[in-house]
Legacy VTK file of the C-alpha trace (Angstrom):
# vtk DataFile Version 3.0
C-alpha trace
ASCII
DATASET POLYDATA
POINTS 382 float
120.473 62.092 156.554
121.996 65.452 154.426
121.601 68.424 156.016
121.950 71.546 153.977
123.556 74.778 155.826
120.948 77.673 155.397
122.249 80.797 155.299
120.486 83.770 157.293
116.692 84.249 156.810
116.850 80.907 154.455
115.078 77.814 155.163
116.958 74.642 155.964
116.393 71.675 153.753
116.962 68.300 155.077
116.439 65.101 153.252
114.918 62.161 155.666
114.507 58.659 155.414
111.164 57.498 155.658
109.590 53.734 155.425
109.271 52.848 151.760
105.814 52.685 150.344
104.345 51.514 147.137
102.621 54.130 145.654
103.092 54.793 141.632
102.587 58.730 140.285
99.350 58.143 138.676
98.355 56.620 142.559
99.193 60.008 143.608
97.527 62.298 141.041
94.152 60.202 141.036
93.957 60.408 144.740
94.972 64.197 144.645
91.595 64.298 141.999
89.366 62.355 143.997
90.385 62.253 147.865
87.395 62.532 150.263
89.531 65.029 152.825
90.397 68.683 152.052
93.662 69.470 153.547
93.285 72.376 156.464
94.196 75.812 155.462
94.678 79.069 156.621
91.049 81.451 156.791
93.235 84.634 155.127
94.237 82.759 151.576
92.678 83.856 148.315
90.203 80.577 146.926
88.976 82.452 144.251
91.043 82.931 140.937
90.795 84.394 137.207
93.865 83.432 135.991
94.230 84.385 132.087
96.832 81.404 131.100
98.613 83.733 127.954
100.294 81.152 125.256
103.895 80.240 125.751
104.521 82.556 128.914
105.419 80.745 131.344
101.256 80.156 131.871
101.334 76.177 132.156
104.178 76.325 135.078
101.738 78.954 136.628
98.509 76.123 135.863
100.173 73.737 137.739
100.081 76.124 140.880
96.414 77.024 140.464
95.518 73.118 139.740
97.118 72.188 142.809
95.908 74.214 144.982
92.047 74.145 144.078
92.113 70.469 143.464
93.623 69.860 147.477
90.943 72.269 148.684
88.324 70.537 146.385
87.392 74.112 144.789
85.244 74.102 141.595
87.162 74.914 138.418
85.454 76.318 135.288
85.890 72.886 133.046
85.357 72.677 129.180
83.342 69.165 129.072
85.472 68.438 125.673
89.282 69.072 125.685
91.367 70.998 127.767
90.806 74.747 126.521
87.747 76.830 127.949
87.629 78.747 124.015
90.046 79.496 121.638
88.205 82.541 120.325
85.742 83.249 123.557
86.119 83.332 126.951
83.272 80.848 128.768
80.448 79.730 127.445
77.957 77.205 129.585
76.865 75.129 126.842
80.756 74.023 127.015
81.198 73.508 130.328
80.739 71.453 133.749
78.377 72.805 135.501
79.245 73.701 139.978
78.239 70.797 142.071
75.523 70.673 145.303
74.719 74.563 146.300
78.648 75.404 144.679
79.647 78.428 142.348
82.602 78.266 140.300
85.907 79.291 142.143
89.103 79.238 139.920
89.434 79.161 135.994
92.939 78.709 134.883
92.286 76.967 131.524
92.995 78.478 128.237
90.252 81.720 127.126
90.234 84.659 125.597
89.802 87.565 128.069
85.588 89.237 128.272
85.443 91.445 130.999
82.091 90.880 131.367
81.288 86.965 130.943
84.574 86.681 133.645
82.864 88.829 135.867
79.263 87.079 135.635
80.906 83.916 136.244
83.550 83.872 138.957
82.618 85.858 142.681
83.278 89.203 143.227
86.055 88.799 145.257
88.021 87.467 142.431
91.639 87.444 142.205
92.412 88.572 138.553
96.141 87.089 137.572
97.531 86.846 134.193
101.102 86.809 132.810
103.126 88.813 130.230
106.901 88.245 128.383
109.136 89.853 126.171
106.757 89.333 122.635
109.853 88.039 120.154
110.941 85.947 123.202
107.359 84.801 123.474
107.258 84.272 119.219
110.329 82.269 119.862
109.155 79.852 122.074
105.842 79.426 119.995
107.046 79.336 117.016
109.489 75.924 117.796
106.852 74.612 120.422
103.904 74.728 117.848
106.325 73.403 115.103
108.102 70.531 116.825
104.693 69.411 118.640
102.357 70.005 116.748
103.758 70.475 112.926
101.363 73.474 112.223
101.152 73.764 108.512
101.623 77.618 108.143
104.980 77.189 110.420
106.309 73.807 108.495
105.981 75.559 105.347
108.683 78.573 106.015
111.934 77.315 104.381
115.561 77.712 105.511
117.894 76.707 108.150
116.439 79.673 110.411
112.257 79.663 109.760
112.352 82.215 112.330
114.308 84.733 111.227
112.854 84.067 107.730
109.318 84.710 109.247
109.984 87.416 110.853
111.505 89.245 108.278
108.417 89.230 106.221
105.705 88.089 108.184
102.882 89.182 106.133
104.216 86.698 103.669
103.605 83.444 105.793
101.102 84.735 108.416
97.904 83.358 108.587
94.706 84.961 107.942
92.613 83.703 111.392
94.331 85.383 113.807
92.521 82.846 116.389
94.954 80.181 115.131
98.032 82.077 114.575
100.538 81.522 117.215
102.826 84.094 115.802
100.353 87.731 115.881
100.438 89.814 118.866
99.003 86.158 120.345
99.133 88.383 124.207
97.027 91.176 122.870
94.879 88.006 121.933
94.378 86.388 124.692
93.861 90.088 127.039
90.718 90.282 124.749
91.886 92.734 122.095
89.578 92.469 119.079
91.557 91.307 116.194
89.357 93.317 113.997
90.984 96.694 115.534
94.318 95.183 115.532
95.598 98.164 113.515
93.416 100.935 116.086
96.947 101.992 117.786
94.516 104.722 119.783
91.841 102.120 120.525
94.608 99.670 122.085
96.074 101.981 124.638
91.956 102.719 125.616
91.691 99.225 126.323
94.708 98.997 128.454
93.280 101.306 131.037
90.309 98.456 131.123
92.844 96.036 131.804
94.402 98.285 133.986
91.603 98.351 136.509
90.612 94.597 136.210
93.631 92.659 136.771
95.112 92.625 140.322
98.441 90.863 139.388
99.966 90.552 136.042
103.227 89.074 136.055
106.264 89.191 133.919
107.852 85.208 132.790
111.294 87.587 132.798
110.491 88.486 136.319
109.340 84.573 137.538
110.672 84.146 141.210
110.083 88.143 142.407
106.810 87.683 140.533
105.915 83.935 142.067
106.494 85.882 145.290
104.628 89.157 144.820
101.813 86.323 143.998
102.215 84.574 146.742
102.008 87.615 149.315
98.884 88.746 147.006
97.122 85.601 147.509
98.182 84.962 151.207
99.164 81.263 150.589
101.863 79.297 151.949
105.263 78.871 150.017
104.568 75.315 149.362
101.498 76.477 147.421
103.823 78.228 145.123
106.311 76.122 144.780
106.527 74.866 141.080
108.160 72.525 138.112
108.698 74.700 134.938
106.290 72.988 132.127
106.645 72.938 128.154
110.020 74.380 128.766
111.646 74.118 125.017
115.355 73.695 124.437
116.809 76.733 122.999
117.928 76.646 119.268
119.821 79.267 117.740
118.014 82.441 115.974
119.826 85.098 114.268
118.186 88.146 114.522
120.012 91.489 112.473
118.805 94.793 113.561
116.867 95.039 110.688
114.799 91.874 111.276
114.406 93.058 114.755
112.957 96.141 113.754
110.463 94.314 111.549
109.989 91.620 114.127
108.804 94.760 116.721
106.467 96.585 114.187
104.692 93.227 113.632
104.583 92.712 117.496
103.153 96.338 117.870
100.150 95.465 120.441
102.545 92.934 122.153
105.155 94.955 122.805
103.217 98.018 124.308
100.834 95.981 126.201
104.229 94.216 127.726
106.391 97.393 128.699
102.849 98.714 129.748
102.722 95.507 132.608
106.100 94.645 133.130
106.693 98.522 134.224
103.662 98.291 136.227
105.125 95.114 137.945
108.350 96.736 138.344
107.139 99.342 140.404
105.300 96.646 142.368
108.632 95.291 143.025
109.886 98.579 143.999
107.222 99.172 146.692
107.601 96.020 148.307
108.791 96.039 151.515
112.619 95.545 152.772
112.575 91.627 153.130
111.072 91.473 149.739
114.327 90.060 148.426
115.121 87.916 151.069
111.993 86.195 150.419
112.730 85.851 146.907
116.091 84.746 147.471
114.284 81.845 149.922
112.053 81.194 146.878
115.094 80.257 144.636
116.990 78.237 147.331
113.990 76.345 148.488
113.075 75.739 144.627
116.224 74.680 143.528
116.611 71.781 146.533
112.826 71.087 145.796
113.639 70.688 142.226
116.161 68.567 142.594
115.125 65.998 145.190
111.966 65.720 142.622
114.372 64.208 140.079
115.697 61.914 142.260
111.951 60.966 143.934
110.968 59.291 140.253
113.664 57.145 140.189
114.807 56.199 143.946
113.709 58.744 146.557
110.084 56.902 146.996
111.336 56.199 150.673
112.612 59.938 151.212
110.940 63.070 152.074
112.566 66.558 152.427
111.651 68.796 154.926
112.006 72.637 154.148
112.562 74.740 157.643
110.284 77.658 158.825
111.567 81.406 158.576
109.449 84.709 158.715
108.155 83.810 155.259
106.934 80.299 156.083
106.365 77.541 158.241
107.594 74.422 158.348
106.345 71.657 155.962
107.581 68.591 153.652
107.536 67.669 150.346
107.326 63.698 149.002
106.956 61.656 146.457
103.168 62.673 145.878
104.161 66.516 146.135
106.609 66.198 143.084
104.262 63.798 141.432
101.370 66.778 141.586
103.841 69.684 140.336
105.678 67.135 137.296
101.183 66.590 136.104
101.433 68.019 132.687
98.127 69.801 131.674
96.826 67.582 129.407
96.671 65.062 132.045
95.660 67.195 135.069
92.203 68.453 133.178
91.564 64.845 132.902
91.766 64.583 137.075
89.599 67.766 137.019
87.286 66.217 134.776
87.161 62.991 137.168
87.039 65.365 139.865
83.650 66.741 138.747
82.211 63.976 137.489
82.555 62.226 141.278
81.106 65.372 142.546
78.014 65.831 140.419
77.433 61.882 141.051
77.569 62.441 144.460
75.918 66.057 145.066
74.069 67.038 141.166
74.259 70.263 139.139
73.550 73.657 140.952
71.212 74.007 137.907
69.490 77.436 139.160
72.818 79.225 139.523
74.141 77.286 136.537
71.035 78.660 134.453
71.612 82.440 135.593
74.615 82.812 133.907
75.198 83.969 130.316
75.739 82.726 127.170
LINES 1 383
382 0 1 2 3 4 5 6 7 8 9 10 11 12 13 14 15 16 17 18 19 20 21 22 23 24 25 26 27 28 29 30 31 32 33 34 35 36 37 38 39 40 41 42 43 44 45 46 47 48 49 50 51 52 53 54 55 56 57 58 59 60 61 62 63 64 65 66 67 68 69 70 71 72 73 74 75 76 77 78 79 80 81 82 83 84 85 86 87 88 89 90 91 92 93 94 95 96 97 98 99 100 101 102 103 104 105 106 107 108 109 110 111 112 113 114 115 116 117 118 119 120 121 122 123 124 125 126 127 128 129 130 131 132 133 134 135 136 137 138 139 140 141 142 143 144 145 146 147 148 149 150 151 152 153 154 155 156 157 158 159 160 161 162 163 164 165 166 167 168 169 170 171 172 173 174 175 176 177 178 179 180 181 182 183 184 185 186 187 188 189 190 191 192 193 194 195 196 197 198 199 200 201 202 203 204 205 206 207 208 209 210 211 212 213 214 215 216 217 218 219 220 221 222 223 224 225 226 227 228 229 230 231 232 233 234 235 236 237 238 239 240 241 242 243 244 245 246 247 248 249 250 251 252 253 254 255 256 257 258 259 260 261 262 263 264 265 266 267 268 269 270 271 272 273 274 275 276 277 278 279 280 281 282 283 284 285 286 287 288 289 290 291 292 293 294 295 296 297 298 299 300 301 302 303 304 305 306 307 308 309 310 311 312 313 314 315 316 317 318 319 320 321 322 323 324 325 326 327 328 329 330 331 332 333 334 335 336 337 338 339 340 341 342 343 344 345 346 347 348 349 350 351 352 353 354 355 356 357 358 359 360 361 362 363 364 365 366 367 368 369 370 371 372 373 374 375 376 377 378 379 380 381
């Protein structure tokens, strides 16, 4: 048994020994989809969820948490019945999706859309959560830019030549841009996804209007520069337990090197006009959010971290040899006591792609078993 010191108002984290068992991941993640028992919960925790998963910020880690936590409560998800996006130009639309099982309404959607005020509203309870998630844009354009060109080989990015195809684009991007801003990964793709017509892209005045709509819907929108204070200030929104918010980063990319000159930089921040006011717009908002907290706001960060970092890794030992381990995380004023095995690190490693598919089997067993709620399903719009 290791024992890990904690220092004042930080958990202890001990690793046990446990009887082996043979259990594989995809064991784990099928009976996450499909178990028959909920686990017990506190009354006081949020269930139901808008969260606007933003491209390349951090949104997919965030997923993960939201996925997690509906699928061990067996909450209903807004589900696209082909793929894993709920629209890449709209936000839901019924003849796409799953419809709520037995006498059920739709809880959480945390799947790809673009941001409608109104069809969000109309589908998810009025008690909604609204989340979303911001980052610095040529940060954001960055990430994309690699991520969408090393996985996917877009054409538009393959085709910008030189050593650095991101400083190239971004000192000219009108010259290699794409003309349907739905599929660009490269134009103010934030402004985007918040539900900023592309049409008015160039309506400076019209833009900051729609902020103040934004402004009033969304309850939480957090900053990928700000993750653990922000993973925090969600948790304490939401009222769930720190093992609910515990995480594995996803689609993290390995940094390669981009040489930005002032002058690129400048171009690079006129192109990202809408992204860059709608981010110091949030991230100053969150800021202050940060500021307000109370006193033992950064001791419960600093838990967060600690806690994360042993959770982390134990997980990478767990996949190879820790199947007969479990580590238990101690309680302080942020959290009681509770453990984390093999299954838990199996749940937070499920990459997207893969987890809609245990939604997806998740909602088939439950329309089997219960049938459509076809008079609310027929309600809604569009």
């Amino acid at each position: 048994m290791a024992t890990v010191k904690a220092a004042s108002k930080i958990a202890s984290v001990t690793v046990l020994a446990t009887p082996p068992h043979n259990i594989s991941q995809d064991q784990c993640i099928t009976y996450l989809a499909l178990s028959s028992r909920p686990i017990q919960s506190n009354n006081a925790e949020k269930r139901h969820i808008a969260f606007l998963k933003v491209h390349k910020c951090a949104s997919s880690t965030l997923f993960n948490i939201f996925y997690r936590f509906g699928q061990q409560r067996h909450l209903t998800f807004v589900i696209p019945r082909q793929g894993h996006i709920i629209g890449r130009s709209t936000a839901m639309r019924k003849r796409k999706l799953f419809p709520p099982p037995g006498n059920k309404s739709f809880d959480i959607a945390c799947l790809h859309s673009i941001f409608e005020k109104e069809v969000y509203e109309a589908y998810l309870p009025k008690d909604t959560i609204y989340v979303a998630i911001i980052r610095e844009p040529i940060n954001r354009l960055v990430s994309a830019f690699w991520y969408y060109l090393t996985h996917f080989n877009i054409p538009y990015l393959r085709k910008i030549p030189g050593s650095d195809p991101v400083g190239t684009f971004l000192s000219e991007p009108s010259k290699y841009e794409i003309k349907d801003v739905y599929y660009s990964h490269t134009n103010n793709r934030m402004a985007l996804d918040f539900g900023f017509p592309p049409q008015h892209f160039g309506n400076l005045s019209y833009f900051k209007q729609y902020l103040t709509l934004l402004d009033s819907r969304f309850d939480l929108i957090l900053d990928a520069d700000l993750f653990p204070e922000s993973i925090v200030l969600l948790k304490r929104k939401l009222n769930w337990s720190l093992k609910d918010i515990l995480y594995i980063a996803q689609n993290k990319q390995k940094k390669k090197p981009v040489h930005l000159t002032k002058l690129v930089t400048s171009k690079a921040k006129d192109f990202l006009h809408l992204d860059y006011i709608l981010y110091n717009h949030f991230s100053r908002r969150l800021r202050e959010e940060i500021r307000n907290q109370d006193e033992s706001f950064k001791d419960e960060v600093e838990n967060l971290r600690r806690v994360q970092l042993y959770v982390a890794r134990f997980c990478i030992a767990s996949g190879s040899h820790g199947m007969g381990k479990v580590l238990v995380v101690g309680a302080t004023m942020w959290n009681q006591e509770f453990r984390v095995d093999f299954c838990d690190c199996s749940y937070m490693e499920q990459k997207e792609v893969s987890a809609v598919k245990m939604m997806k089997k998740s909602i088939y067993t439950r329309l089997k078993k219960e049938g459509p709620n076809e008079p609310y399903f027929i309600k809604l719009p569009m």
